[in-house]
N, C-alpha and C positions, 0 to 999 in steps of 0.2 A: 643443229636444230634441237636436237636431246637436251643440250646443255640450258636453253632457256624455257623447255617447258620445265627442269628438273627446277630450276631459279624461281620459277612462276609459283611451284609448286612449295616450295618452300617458303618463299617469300608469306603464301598464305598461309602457313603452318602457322609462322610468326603471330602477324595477324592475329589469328583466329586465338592463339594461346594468350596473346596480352590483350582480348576482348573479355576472352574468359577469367582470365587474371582479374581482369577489373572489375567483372560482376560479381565475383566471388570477394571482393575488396570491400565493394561498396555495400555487398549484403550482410557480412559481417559488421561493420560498422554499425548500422542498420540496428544490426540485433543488440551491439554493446550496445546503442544509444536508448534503446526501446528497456532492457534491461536495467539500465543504470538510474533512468528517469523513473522508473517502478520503483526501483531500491529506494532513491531520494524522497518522491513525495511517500514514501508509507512511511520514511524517519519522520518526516514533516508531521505528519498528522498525526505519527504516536506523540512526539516531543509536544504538541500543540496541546494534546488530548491529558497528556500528563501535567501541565500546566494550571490546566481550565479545571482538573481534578483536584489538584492542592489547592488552587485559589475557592472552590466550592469548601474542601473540607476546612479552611481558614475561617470562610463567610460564617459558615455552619457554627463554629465556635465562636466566633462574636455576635451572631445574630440566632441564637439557639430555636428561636418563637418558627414553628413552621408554615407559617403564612408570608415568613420575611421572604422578598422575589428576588431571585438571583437571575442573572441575566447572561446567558455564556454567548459570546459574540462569535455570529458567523456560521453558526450550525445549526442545523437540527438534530436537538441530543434528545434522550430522556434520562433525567437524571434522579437517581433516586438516592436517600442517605440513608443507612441501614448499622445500625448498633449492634453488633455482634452478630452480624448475620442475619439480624429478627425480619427483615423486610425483601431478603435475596432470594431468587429462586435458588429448589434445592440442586439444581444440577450446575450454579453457579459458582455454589461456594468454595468447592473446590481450587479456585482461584483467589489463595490466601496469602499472597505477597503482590507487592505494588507494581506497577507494571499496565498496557496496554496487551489487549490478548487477542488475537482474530478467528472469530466465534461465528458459526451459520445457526440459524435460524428458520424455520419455516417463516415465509412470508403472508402478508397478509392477500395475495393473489394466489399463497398455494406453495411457491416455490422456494427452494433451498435461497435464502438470502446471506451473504458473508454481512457482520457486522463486527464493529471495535469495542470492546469490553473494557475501560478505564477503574483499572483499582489502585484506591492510595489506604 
C-alpha cells in the first residue's frame, strides 16, 4: 500500500513541475513578444519619422516661400524649419546631428509627456 501512495505522490510531483514548466514557458514568451513588438514599432516610427524629415527639408529647398503647405501623412506632427538654429528651443539644440531622439515634455494637462524629436 506504501508503494502506491509513494506513485500517487510522485506522479503529482511530475504534474505539478510540467504545469509550472509551462507557465513559466508561456510567460516568457509573453515578455519576448511584448518586448520585441516595442523594439519593432519604435524602428518603425523612427525610420518613418526620418523619412517624412528629409522629404520636408527637400520640399523646403524647392519650395523656399513659407506659406508653401507641406502635408506629412498620417500624423500629427509640428513641424518647424529652423536655419541655424534661429527658430529651436534652446534646450533643443543641443541635438546637432540627424537622427530621431525621444524627448519628454511637460504636457499641456500638466504631465511628463514622451515625444519624438526628428533632426535632419
Amino acid at each position: 500500500m506504501a508503494g502506491i501512495h509513494y506513485r500517487r505522490r510522485l506522479r503529482s510531483r511530475i504534474i505539478i513541475s510540467f504545469t509550472l514548466f509551462g507557465f513559466a514557458l508561456a510567460a516568457l514568451f509573453a515578455c519576448a513578444a511584448i518586448y520585441l513588438r516595442d523594439r519593432l514599432e519604435d524602428q518603425l516610427v523612427n525610420n518613418r519619422l526620418e523619412r517624412e524629415v528629409q522629404n520636408f527639408v527637400d520640399f523646403k529647398r524647392e519650395h523656399p516661400d513659407p506659406s508653401a503647405q507641406w502635408y506629412i501623412g498620417g500624423y500629427d506632427a509640428d513641424i518647424k524649419a529652423a536655419h541655424a538654429f534661429g527658430n529651436v528651443a534652446f534646450d533643443r539644440q543641443k541635438y546637432d546631428t540627424s537622427g530621431v531622439y525621444d524627448i519628454y515634455e511637460l504636457g499641456v494637462e500638466g504631465k511628463m509627456r514622451p515625444f519624438k524629436l526628428a533632426v535632419y
